[in-house]
N, C-alpha and C positions, 0 to 999 in steps of 0.2 A: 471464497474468503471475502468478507467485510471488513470493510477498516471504514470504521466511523470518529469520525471527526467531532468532538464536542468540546470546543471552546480551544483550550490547549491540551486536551485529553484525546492520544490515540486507543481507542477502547479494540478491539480484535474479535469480532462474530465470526459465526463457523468456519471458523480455522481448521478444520480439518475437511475444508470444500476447497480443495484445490486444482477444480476445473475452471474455477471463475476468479476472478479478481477484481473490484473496483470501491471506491471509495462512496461516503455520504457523509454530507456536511452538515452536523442539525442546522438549522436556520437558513439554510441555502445557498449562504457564500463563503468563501475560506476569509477564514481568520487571518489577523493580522499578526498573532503569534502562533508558530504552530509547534507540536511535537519535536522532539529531537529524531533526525532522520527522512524529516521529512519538508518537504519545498514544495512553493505555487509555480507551477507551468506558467511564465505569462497568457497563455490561451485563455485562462481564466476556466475551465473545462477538464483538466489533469491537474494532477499534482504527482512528485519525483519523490518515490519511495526507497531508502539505502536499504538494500537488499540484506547488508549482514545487522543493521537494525532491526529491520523487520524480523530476520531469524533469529535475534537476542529475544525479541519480545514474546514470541512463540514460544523460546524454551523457558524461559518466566514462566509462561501460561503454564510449561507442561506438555504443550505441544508438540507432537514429533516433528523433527527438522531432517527429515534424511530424502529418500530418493524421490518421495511425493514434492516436495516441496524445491527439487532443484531440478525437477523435471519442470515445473512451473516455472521457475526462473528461466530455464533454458527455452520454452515454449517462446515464452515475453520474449528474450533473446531474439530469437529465432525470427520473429513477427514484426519485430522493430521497435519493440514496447520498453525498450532500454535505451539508458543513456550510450553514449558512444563510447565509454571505456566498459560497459557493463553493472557497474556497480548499484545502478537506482532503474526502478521499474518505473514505465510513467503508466499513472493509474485511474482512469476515468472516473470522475468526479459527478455522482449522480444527486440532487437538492432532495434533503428532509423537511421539509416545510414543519 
């Protein structure tokens, strides 16, 4: 799954690729206003994705939200790629030139 970042626009590419996770930023840095659910790492490198946002956005799409998709979450879990309560993934941030 892609989560592209354009402007204050979180857009959702292959959403049903739930081996992978990370972000891209058109223009190459995070914005100073972003999506609801979503926050800049200071790292400047992640940004903190709310988990039951991201699964609202999904069932928008259409998207199935059941065992792929919290088997993902639990993987991030698992790896360290969550916050310390669980709620937000942290999502590496790759530049769209």
């Amino acid at each position: 799954m892609i989560l592209r970042l354009d402007h204050d626009q979180l857009i959702i590419d292959d959403a049903d690729d739930l081996r992978r996770l990370h972000a891209v930023i058109d223009g190459g840095s995070v914005p100073a206003v972003l999506p609801d659910g979503v926050r800049a790492d200071p790292d400047g490198s992640h940004l903190w994705v709310d988990v039951e946002a991201l699964a609202a956005r999904l069932r928008a799409a259409g998207s199935d939200v059941g065992e792929g998709f919290a088997s993902m979450v639990e993987f991030a879990r698992s790896h360290g790629y969550a916050s310390e309560d669980g709620s937000a993934l942290r999502v590496h941030v790759e530049a769209d030139a």
